[in-house]
ZANUVEX-389300 format. One record per residue: y, z, x of N, C-alpha, C in turn; residue in one letter; residue number from 1. Coordinates in nm, 4 decimals. Last residue first. Example, Ala and Ser with C-alpha at 12.3 -4.5 7.8 and 13.67 -1.06 7.14 Angstrom:
! residues 2
+----------+----------+----------+----------+----------+----------+----------+----------+----------+------+-----+
|      n_Y |      n_Z |      n_X |     ca_Y |     ca_Z |     ca_X |      c_Y |      c_Z |      c_X | rest |  nr |
+----------+----------+----------+----------+----------+----------+----------+----------+----------+------+-----+
|  -0.2250 |   0.7080 |   1.2850 |  -0.1060 |   0.7140 |   1.3670 |   0.0030 |   0.7870 |   1.2900 |    S |   2 |
|  -0.5690 |   0.7800 |   1.3190 |  -0.4500 |   0.7800 |   1.2300 |  -0.3300 |   0.7800 |   1.3200 |    A |   1 |
+----------+----------+----------+----------+----------+----------+----------+----------+----------+------+-----+
! end
This chain:
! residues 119
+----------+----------+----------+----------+----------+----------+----------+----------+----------+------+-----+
|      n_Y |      n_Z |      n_X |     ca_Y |     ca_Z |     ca_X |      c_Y |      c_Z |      c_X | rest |  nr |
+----------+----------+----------+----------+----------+----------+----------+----------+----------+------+-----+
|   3.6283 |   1.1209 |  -0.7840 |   3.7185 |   1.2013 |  -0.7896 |   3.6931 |   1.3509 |  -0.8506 |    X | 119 |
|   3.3320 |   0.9229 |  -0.7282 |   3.4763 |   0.9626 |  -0.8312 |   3.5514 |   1.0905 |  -0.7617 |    X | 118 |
|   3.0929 |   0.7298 |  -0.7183 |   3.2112 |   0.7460 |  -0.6245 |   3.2740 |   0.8068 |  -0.7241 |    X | 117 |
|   2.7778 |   0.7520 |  -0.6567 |   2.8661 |   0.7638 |  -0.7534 |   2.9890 |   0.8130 |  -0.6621 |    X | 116 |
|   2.4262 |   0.6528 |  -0.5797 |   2.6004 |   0.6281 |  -0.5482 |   2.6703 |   0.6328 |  -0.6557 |    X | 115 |
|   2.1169 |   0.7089 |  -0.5861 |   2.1875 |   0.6570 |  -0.6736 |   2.3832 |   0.6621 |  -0.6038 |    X | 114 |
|   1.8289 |   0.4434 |  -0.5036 |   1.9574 |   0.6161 |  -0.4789 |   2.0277 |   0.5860 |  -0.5361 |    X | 113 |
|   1.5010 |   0.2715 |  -0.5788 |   1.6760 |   0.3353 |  -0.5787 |   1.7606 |   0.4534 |  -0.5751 |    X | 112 |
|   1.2711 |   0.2645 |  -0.4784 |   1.2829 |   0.3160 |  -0.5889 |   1.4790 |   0.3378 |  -0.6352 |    X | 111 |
|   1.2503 |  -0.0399 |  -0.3089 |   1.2663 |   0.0913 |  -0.3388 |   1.2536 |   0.1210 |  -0.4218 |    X | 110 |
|   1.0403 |  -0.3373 |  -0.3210 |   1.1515 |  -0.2651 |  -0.4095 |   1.1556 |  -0.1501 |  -0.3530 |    X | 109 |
|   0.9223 |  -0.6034 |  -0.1636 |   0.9033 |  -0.4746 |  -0.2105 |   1.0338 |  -0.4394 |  -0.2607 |    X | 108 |
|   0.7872 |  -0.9831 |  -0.1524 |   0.8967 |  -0.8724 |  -0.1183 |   0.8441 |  -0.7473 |  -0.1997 |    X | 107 |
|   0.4768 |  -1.0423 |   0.0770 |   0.5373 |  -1.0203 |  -0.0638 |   0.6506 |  -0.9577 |  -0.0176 |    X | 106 |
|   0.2775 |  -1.2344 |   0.2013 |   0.3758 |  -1.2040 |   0.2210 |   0.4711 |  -1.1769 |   0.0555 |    X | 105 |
|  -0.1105 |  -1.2017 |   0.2936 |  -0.0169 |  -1.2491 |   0.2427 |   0.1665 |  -1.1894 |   0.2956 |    X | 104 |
|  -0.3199 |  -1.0635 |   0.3826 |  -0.3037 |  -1.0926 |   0.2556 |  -0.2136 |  -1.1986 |   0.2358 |    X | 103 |
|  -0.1753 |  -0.8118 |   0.5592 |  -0.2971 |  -0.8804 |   0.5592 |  -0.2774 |  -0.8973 |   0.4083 |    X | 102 |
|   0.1796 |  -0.8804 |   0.5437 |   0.0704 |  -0.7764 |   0.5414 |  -0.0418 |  -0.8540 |   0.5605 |    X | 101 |
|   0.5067 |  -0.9072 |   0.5954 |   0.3994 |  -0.9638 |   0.6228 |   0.2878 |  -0.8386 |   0.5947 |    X | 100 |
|   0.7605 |  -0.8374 |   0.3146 |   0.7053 |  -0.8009 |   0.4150 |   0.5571 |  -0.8476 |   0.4325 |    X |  99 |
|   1.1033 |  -0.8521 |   0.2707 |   1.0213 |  -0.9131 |   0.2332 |   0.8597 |  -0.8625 |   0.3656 |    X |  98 |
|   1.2197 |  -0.5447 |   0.0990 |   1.1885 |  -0.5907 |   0.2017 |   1.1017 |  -0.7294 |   0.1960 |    X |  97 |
|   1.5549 |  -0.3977 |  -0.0701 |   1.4304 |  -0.4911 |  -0.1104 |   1.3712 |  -0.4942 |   0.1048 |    X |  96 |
|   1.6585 |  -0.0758 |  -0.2101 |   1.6460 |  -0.1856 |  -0.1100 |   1.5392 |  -0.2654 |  -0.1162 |    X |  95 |
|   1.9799 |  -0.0284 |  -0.4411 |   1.7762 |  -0.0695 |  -0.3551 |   1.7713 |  -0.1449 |  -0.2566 |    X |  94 |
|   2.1847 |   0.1565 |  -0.5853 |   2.1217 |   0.0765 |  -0.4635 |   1.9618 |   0.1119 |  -0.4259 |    X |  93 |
|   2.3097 |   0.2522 |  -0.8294 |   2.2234 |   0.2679 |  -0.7957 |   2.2048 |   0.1510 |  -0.7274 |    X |  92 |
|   2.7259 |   0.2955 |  -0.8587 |   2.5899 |   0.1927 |  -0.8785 |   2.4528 |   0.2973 |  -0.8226 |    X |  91 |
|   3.0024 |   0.2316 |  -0.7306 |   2.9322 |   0.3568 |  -0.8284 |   2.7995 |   0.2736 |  -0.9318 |    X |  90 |
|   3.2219 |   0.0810 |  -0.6433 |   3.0741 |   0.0746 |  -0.6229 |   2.9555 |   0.1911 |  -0.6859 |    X |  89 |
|   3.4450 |   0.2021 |  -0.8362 |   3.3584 |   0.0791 |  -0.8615 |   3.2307 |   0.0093 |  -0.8396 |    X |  88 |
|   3.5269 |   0.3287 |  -0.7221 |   3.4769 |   0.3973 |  -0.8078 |   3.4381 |   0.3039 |  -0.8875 |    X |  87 |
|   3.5120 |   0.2749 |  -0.3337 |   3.5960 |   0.2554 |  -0.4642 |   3.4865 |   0.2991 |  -0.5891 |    X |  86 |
|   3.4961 |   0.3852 |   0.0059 |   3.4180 |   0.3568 |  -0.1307 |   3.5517 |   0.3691 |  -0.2358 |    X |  85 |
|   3.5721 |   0.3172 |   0.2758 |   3.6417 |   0.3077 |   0.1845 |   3.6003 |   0.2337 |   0.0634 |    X |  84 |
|   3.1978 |   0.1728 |   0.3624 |   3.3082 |   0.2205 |   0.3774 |   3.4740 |   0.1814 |   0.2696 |    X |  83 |
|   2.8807 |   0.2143 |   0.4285 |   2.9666 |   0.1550 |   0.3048 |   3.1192 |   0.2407 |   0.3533 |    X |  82 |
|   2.5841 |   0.0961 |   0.5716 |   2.7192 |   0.1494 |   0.5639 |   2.7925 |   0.1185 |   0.4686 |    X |  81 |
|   2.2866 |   0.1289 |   0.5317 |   2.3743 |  -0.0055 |   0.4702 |   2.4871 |   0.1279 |   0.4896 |    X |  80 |
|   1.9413 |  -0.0027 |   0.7468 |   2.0932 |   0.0704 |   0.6930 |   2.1836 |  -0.0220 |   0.6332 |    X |  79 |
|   1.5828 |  -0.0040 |   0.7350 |   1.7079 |  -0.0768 |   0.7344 |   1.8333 |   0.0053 |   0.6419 |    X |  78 |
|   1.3001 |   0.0403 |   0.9683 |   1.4355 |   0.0809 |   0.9076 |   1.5478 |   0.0215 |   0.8516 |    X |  77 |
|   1.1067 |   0.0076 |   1.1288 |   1.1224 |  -0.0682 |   1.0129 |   1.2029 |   0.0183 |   0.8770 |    X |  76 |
|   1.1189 |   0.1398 |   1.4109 |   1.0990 |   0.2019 |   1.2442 |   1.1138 |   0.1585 |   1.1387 |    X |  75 |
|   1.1919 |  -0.0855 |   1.5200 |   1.0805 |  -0.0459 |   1.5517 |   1.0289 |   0.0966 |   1.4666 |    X |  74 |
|   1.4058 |  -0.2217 |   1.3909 |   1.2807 |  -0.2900 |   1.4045 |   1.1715 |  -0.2162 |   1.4515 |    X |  73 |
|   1.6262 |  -0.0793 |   1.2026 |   1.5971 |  -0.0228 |   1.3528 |   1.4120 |  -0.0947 |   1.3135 |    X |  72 |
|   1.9432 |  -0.2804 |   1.1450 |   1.7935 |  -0.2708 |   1.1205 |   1.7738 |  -0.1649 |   1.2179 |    X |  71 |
|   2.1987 |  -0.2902 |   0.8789 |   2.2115 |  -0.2923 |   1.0288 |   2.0138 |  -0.2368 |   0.9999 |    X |  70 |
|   2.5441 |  -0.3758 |   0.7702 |   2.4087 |  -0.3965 |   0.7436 |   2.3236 |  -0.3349 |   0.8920 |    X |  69 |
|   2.8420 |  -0.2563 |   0.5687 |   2.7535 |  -0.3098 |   0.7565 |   2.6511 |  -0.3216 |   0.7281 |    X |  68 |
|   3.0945 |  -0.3454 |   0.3815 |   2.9755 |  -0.2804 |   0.3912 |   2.9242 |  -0.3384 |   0.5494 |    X |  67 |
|   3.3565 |  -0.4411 |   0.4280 |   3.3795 |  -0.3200 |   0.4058 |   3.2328 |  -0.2345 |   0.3852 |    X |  66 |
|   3.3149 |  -0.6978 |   0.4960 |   3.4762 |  -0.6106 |   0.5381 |   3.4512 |  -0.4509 |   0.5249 |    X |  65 |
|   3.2317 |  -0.7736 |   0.2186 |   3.2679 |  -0.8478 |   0.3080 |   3.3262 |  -0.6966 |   0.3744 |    X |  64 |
|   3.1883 |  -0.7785 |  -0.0791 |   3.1436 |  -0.6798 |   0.0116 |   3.1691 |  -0.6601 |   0.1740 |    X |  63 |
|   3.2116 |  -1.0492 |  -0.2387 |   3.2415 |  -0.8906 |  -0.2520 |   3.2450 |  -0.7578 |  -0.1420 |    X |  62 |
|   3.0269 |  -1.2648 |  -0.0464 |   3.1370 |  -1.2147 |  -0.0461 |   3.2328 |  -1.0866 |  -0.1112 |    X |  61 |
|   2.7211 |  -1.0493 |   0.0556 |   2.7906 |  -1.0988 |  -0.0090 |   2.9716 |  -1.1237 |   0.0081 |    X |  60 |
|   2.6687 |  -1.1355 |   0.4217 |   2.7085 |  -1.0696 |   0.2975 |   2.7973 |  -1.1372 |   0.1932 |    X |  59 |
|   2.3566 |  -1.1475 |   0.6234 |   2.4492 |  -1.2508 |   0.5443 |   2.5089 |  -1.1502 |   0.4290 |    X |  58 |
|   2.3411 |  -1.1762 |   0.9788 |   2.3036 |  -1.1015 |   0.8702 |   2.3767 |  -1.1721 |   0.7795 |    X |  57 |
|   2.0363 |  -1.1080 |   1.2647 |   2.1017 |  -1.2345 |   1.1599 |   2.1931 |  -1.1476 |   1.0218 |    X |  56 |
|   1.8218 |  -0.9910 |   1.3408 |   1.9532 |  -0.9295 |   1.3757 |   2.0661 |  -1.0291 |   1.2611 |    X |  55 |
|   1.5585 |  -1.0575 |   1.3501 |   1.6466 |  -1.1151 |   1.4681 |   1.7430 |  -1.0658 |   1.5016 |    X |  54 |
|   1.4880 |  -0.9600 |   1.0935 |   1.4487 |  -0.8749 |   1.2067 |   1.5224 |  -0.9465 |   1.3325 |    X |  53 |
|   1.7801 |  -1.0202 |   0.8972 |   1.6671 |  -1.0569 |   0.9616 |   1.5697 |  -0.9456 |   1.0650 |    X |  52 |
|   1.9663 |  -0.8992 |   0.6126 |   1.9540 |  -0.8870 |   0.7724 |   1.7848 |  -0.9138 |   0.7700 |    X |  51 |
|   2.1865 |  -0.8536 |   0.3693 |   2.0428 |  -0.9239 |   0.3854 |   2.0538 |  -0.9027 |   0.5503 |    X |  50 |
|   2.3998 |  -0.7274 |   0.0872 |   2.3864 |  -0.8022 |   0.2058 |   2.2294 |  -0.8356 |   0.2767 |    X |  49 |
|   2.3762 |  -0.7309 |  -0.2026 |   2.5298 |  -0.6920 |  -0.1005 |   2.5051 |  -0.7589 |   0.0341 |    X |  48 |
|   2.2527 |  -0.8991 |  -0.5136 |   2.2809 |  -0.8757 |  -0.3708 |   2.4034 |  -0.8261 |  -0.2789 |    X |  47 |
|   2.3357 |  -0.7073 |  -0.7968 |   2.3422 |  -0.8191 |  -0.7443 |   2.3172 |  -0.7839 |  -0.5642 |    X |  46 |
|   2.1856 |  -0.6835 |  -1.1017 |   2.1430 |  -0.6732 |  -1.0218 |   2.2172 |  -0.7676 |  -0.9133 |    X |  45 |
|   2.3827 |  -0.6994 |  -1.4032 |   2.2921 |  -0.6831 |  -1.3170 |   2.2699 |  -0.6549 |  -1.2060 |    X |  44 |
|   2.4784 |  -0.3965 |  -1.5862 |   2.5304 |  -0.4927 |  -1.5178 |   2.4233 |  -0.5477 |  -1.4472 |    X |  43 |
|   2.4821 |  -0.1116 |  -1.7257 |   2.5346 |  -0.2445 |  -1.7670 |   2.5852 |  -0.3938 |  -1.7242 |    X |  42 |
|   2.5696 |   0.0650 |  -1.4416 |   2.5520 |   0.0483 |  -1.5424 |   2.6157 |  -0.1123 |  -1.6396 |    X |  41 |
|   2.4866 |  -0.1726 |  -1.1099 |   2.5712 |  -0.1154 |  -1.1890 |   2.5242 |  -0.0831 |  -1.3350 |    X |  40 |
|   2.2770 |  -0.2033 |  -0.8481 |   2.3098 |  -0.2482 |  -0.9934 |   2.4011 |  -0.1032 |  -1.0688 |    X |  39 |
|   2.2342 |  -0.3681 |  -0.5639 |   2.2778 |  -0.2467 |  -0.6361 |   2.2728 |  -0.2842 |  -0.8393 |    X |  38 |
|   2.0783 |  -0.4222 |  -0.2889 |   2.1215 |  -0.4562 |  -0.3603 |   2.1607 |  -0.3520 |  -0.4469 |    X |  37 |
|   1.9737 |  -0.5375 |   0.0828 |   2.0134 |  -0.3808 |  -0.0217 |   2.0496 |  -0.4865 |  -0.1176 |    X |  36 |
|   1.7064 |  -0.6310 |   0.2839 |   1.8585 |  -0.6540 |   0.1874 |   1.8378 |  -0.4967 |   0.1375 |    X |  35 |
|   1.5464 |  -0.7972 |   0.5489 |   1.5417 |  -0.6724 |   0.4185 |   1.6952 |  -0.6550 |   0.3893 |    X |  34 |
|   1.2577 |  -0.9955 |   0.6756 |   1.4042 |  -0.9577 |   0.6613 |   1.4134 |  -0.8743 |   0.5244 |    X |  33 |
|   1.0495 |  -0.9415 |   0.7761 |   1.1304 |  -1.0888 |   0.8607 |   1.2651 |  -1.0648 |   0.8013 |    X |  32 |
|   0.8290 |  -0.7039 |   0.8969 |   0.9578 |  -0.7315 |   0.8134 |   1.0765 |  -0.8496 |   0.8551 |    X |  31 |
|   0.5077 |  -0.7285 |   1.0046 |   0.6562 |  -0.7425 |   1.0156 |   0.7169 |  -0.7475 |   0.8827 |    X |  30 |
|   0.2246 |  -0.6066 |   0.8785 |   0.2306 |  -0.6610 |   1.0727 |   0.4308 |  -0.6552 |   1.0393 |    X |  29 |
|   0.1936 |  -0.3041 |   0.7420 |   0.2272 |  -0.4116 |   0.7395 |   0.2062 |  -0.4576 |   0.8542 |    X |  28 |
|   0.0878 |  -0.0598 |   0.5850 |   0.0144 |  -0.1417 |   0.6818 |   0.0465 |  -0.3291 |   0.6666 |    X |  27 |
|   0.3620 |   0.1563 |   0.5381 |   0.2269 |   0.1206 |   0.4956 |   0.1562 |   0.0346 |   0.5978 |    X |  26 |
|   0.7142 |   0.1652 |   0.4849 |   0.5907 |   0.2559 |   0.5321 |   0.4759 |   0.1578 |   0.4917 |    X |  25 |
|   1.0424 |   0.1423 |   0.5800 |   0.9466 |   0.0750 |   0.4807 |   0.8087 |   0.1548 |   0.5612 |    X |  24 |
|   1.3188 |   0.3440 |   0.4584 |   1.2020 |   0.2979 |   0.5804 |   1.1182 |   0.2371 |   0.4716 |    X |  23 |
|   1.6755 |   0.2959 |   0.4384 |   1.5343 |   0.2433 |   0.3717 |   1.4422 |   0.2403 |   0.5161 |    X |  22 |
|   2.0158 |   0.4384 |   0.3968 |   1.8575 |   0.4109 |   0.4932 |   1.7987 |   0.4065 |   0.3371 |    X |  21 |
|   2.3522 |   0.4750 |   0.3543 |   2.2335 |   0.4606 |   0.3148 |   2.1042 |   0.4012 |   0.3890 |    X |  20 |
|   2.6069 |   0.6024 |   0.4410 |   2.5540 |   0.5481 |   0.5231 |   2.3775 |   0.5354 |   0.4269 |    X |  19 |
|   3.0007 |   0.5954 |   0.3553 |   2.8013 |   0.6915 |   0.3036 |   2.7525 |   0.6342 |   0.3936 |    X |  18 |
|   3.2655 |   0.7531 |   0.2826 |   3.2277 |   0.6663 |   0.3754 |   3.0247 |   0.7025 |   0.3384 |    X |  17 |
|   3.5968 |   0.7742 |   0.0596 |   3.4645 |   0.8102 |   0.1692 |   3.4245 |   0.6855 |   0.1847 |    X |  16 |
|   3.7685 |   0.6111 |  -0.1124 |   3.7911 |   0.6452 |   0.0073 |   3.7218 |   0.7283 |   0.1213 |    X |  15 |
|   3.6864 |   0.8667 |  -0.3745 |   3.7284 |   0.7443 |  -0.3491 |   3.7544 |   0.7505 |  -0.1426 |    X |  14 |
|   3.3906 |   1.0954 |  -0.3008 |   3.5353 |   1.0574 |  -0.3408 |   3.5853 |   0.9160 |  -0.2776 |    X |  13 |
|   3.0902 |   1.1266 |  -0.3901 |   3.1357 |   1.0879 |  -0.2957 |   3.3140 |   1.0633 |  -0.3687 |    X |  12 |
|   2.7256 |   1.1428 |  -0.4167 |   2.8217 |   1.2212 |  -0.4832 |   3.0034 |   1.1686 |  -0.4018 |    X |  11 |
|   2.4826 |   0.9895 |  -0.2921 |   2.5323 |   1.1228 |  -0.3709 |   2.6814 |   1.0665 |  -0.4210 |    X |  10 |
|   2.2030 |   0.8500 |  -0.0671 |   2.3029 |   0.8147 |  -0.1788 |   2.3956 |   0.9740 |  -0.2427 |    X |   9 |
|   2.0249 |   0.9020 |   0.1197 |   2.1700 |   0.8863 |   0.1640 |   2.2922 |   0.8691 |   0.0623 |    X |   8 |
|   1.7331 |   0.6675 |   0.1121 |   1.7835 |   0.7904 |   0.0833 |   1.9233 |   0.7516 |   0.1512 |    X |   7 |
|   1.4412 |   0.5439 |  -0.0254 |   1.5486 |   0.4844 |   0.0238 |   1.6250 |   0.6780 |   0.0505 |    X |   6 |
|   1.1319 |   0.4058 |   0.0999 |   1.1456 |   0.5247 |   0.0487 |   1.3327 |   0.4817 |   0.0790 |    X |   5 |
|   0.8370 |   0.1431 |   0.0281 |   1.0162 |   0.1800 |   0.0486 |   1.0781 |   0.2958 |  -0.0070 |    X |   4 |
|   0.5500 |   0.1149 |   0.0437 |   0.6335 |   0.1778 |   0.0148 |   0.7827 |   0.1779 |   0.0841 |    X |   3 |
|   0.2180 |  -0.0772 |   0.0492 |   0.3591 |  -0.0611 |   0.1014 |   0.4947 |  -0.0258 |   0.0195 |    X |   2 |
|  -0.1203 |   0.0000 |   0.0829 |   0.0000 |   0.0000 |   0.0000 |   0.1254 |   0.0000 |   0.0864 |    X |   1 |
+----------+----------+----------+----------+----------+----------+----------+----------+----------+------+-----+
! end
């Protein structure tokens, strides 16, 4: 089985700063690449940003400037900085992985943290 445990999410005033992690766990060979995404009440699901195991990374434009993406390949770790939070990103974030296993290649889900920015 392969599990994505996510953590780092809470409670946070406008203008903080969070740092969210995803390890991915189980009996994989690689992670070729792993995203965060978020979803807002009443809203869907949208991508923030994506990183390769190469290092490669792609963000949404929303997010530009102000989220980091970042891997640790040898804890098949992946971070999402968020800086000068608005009460807008106030969402539940996941993280997706796409990941090699015997078998095949499937993406995974976290279970999601949740981020609430207010005052």
């Amino acid at each position: 089985q392969v599990h994505l445990v996510e953590s780092g999410g809470g409670l946070v005033q406008p203008g903080g700063s969070l740092r969210l992690s995803c390890t991915v766990s189980g009996r994989i060979f690689s992670t070729p690449s792993m995203g965060w995404y978020r979803q807002a009440p009443e809203k869907k699901r949208e991508l923030l940003a994506t990183v390769t195991a190469g290092g490669l990374t792609v963000y949404a434009d929303s997010v530009k400037g102000r989220f980091t993406i970042s891997r640790d390949n040898a804890n098949n770790t992946v971070y999402l900085e968020i800086n000068s939070l608005k009460p807008e990103d106030t969402a539940v974030y996941y993280c997706n992985a796409r990941v090699v296993r015997f078998g095949g290649v499937n993406d995974y889900w976290g279970q999601g943290t949740r981020v609430t920015v207010s005052s």
